[in-house]
C-alpha positions in Angstrom: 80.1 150.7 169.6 84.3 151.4 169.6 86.0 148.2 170.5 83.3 145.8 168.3 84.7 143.6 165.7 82.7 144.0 162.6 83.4 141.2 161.0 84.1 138.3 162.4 85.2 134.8 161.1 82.0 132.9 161.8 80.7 135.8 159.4 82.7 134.7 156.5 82.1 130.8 156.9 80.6 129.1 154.0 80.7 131.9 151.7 81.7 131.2 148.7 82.9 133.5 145.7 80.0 133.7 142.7 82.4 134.9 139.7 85.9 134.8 139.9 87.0 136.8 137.3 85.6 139.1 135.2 85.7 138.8 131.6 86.5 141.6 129.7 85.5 142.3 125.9 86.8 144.6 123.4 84.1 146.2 121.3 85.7 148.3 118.9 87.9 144.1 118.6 84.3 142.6 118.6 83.2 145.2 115.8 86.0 144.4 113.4 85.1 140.5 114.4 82.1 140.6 113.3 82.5 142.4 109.9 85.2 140.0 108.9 82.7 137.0 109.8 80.4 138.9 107.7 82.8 139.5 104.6 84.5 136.1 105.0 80.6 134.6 104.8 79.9 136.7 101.5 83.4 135.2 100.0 85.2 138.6 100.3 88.7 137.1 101.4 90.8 140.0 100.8 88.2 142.4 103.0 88.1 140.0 105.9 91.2 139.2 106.3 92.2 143.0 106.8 89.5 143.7 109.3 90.5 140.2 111.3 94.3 141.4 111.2 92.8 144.8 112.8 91.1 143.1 115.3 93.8 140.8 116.2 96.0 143.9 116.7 93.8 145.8 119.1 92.9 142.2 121.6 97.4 141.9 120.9 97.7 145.2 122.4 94.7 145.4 125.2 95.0 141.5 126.3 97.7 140.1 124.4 97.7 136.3 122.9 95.8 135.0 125.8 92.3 135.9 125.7 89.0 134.2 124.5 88.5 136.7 121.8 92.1 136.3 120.3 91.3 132.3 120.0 88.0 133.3 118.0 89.8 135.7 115.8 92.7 133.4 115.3 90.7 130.4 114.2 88.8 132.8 111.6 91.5 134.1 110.0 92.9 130.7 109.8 89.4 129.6 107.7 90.2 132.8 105.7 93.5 131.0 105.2 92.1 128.1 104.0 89.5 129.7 101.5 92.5 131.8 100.1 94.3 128.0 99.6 97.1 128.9 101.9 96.7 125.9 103.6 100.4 126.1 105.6 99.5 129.7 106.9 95.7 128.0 107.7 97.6 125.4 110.2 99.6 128.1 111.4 97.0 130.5 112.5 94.6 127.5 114.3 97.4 125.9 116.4 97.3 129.2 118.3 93.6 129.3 118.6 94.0 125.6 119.7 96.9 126.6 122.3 94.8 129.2 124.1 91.7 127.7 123.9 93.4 125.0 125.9 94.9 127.3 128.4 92.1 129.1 129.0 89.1 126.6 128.6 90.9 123.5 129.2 91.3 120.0 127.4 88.2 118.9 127.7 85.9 122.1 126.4 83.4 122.0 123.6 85.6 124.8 122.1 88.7 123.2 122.1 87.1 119.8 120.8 85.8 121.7 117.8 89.4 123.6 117.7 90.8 119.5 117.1 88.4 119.1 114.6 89.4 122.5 112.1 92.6 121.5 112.9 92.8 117.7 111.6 90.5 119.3 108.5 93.5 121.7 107.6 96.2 119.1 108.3 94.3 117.0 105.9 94.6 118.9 103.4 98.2 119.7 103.6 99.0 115.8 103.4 99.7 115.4 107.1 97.6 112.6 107.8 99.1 110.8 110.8 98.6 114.3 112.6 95.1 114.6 111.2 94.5 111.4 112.9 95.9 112.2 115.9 93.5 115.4 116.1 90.0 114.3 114.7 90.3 111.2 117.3 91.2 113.6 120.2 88.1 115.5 118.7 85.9 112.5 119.1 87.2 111.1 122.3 85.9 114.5 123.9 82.7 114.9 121.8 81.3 111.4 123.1 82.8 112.2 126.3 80.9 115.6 126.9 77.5 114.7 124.7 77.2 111.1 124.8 77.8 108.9 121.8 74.1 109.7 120.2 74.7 113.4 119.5 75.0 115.0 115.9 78.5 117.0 116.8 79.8 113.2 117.1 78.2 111.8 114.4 79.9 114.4 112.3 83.2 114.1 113.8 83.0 110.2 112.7 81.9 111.5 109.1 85.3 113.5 109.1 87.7 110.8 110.5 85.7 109.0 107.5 86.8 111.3 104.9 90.5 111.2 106.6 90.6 107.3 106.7 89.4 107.0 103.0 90.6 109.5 101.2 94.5 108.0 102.8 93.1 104.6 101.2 92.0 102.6 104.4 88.1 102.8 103.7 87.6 100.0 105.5 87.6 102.2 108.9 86.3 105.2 107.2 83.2 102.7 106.4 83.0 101.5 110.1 82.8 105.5 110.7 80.3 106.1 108.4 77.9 103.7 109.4 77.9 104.4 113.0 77.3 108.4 111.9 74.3 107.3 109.9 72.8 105.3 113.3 73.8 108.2 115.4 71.9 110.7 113.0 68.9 107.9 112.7 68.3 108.2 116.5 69.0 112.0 116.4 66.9 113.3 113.2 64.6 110.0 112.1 65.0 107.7 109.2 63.9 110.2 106.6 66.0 113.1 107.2 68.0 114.5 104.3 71.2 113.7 106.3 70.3 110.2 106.4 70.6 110.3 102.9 74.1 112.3 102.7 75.6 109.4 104.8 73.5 106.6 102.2 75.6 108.5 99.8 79.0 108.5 101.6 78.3 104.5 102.4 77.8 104.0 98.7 81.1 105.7 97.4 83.1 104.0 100.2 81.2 100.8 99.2 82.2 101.8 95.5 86.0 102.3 96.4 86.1 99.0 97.8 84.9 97.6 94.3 81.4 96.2 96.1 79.2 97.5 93.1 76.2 96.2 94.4 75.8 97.4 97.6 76.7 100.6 96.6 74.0 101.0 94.4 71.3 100.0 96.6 73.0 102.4 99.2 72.6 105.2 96.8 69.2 104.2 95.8 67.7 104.9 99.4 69.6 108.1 99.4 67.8 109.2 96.3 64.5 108.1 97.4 64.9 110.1 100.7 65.8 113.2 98.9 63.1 113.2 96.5 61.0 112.7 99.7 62.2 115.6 101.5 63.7 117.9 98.2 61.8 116.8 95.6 62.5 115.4 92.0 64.1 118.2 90.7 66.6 119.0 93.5 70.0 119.2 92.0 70.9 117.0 95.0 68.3 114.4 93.4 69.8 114.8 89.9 73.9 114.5 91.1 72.4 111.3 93.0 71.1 110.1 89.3 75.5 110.4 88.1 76.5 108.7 90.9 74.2 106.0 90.4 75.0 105.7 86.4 78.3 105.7 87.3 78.3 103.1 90.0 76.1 101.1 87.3 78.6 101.5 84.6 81.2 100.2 86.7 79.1 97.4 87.6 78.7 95.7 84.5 82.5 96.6 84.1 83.1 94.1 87.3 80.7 91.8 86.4 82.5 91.3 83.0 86.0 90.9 84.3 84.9 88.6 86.4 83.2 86.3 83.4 86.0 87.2 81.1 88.9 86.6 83.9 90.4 89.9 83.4 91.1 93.0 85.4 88.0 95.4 85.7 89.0 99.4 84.5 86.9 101.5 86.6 85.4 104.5 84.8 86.2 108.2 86.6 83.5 110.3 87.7 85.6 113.8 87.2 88.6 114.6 85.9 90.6 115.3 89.6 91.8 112.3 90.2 94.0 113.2 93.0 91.3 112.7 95.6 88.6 110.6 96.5 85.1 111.4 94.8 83.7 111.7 98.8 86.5 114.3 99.5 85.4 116.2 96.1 82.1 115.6 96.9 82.6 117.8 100.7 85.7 120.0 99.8 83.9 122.0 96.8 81.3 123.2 99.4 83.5 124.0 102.2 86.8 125.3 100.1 86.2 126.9 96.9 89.2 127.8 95.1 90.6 131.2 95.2 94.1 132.5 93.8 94.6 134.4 96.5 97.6 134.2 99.5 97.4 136.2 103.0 100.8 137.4 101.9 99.0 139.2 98.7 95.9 139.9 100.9 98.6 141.9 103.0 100.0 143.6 100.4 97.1 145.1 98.8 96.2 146.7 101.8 99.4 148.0 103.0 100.2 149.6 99.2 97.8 151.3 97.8 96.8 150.6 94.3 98.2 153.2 91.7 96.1 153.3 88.3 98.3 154.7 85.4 96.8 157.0 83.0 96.5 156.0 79.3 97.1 158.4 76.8 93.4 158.5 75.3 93.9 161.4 73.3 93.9 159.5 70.4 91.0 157.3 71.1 87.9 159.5 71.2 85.8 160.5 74.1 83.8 157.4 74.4 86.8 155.7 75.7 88.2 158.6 77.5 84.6 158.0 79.5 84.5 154.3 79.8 88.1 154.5 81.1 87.2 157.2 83.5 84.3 155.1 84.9 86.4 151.7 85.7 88.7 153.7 87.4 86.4 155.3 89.6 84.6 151.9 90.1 88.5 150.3 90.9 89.1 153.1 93.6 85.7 152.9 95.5 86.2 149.3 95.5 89.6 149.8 97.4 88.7 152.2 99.3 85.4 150.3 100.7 88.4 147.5 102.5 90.5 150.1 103.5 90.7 151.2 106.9 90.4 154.9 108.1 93.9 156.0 108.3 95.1 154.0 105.2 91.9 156.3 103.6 93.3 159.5 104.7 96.9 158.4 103.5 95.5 157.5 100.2 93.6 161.2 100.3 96.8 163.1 100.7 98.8 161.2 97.8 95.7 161.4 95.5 95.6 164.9 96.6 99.3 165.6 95.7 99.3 163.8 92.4 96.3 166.3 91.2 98.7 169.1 91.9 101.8 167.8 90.7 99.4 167.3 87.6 98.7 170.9 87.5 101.6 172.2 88.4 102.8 170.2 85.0 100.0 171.8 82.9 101.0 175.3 83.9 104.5 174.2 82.9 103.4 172.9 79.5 101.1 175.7 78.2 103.5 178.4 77.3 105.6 175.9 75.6 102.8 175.2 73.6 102.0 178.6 72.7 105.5 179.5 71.3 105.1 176.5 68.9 
């Protein structure tokens, strides 16, 4: 009827709003996501860190900085960083995943606590290890917060702020760490889970650090008895256990004479690096394996394109005319497989345009050569 109210406010009492906000993805952003995840998985550093850079510049121009799927793509291109051994861009690039996962998710997020841990990692690597510190402990403060102090994300925070506390030469704490991992993992997994015996291990080269021989050995006895249990005897894990425990009995009976002799033990090295820890060798080959490459250079291959000069095989016979043919061939489809669509078409046109200025210089060349 005219005149009736439609709504009124007892209508509208206790109703409360489901969703908020929306979340909006990009899927062309997603796409290039997920193929540089992919590539940066298979080791192809150069690849991924072109199609995270596109990515990054589509969420920069749809969403700007601020958005869920710019924090993801920062923090991989920051591991891509990392891998490629440019450690100072690697910090760079995960600070501004850590600042919006914080803006958007909050302090105390599973995301950002995992964000803390990356970042002390990095940090750690580039010598900064009072702000390593700072972050793996704000790491662990939330893990046990949100989880509980029995969870495996927690236990492996403590293994890092192990690996941070001994390879800066207080393994003292890093041991306290390291034993409280193992008892988290225990309750967690069971006594006879391979990951018991990767913390046995990292409790018998702390042990070993702090010259107790002994203890390490039995440590890293149980470790090998748990992986032939689970691996079996011929597991290389089973047979690097077998050096570490040669070497921890070496140095034993090094200790044990200094101490009859009353001199100063020399303790034999395991490998040659001697600028970190064995436990930081022991974790950092797996997670970062060396690569001469820099984003800068990553950067610059995809922005020029590469230019193979001709040889002058004239003089060297058709076989390798051929074999020269084929690597370039193989060199091109190699570039052109990372290069994106319109870097492809620019790379057409110039290839396109060298073949006629080719030509054109052939058609020059010929009478010449028939007046001679």
């Amino acid at each position: 009827a005219k005149g009736c109210e439609i709504f009124t406010v007892e209508d509208i009492l206790d109703l409360f709003p489901v969703v908020k906000t929306v979340d909006c993805t990009s899927k062309d952003a997603e796409d290039f996501i997920e193929k540089g995840r992919m590539l940066l998985s298979q080791g192809h550093l150069n690849a991924a860190y072109a199609q995270l850079n596109d990515a990054q510049n589509i969420l920069q121009q749809t969403y700007g900085p601020m958005h869920e799927q710019s924090a993801q793509c920062f923090s991989l291109m920051a591991l891509t960083c990392y891998r490629a051994q440019d450690i100072p861009q690697a910090v760079e690039l995960q600070q501004k995943a850590l600042v919006v996962y914080k803006r958007l998710l909050g302090v105390d997020h599973p995301e950002t606590a995992y964000a803390h841990s990356t970042m002390a990692l990095y940090l750690h690597s580039m010598g900064e290890t009072k702000h390593a510190l700072q972050h793996i402990k704000r790491a662990l403060f939330l893990l046990e917060m949100m989880c509980g102090p029995h969870h495996p994300d927690v236990a492996a925070a403590h293994i890092n702020a192990a690996m941070i506390y001994q390879d800066s030469k207080q393994v003292a704490k890093a041991l306290e760490h390291l034993r409280h991992a193992k008892n988290t993992f225990i309750k967690v997994l069971g006594p006879k889970h391979a990951q018991i015996g990767l913390c046995d291990h990292t409790i018998a080269v702390a042990l070993a650090l702090m010259g107790n021989f002994r203890e390490a050995i039995n440590q890293e006895i149980q470790s090998k008895s748990i992986y032939s249990a689970s691996l079996g005897d011929k597991h290389p894990r089973v047979q690097e256990s077998k050096v570490w425990l040669s070497w921890f009995t070496k140095n034993a009976v090094e200790v044990e004479k200094s101490i009859a002799n009353k001199d100063s033990a020399t303790i034999n090295p395991l490998h040659s690096n001697s600028s970190i820890s064995p436990f930081v060798w022991v974790n950092l080959r797996q997670l970062a394996p060396p690569r001469g490459y820099s984003p800068q250079q990553l950067l610059n291959f995809f922005n020029v394109p590469r230019v193979v000069k001709k040889k002058n095989v004239e003089s060297e016979g058709e076989g390798q005319a051929d074999a020269q043919q084929d690597q370039e061939e193989q060199e091109k489809e190699e570039t052109q497989k990372a290069l994106s669509k319109s870097q492809k078409r620019k790379l057409k046109r110039k290839a396109k345009k060298m073949k006629a200025q080719a030509a054109k210089e052939t058609v020059d060349k010929a009478p010449a050569a028939a007046a001679k």
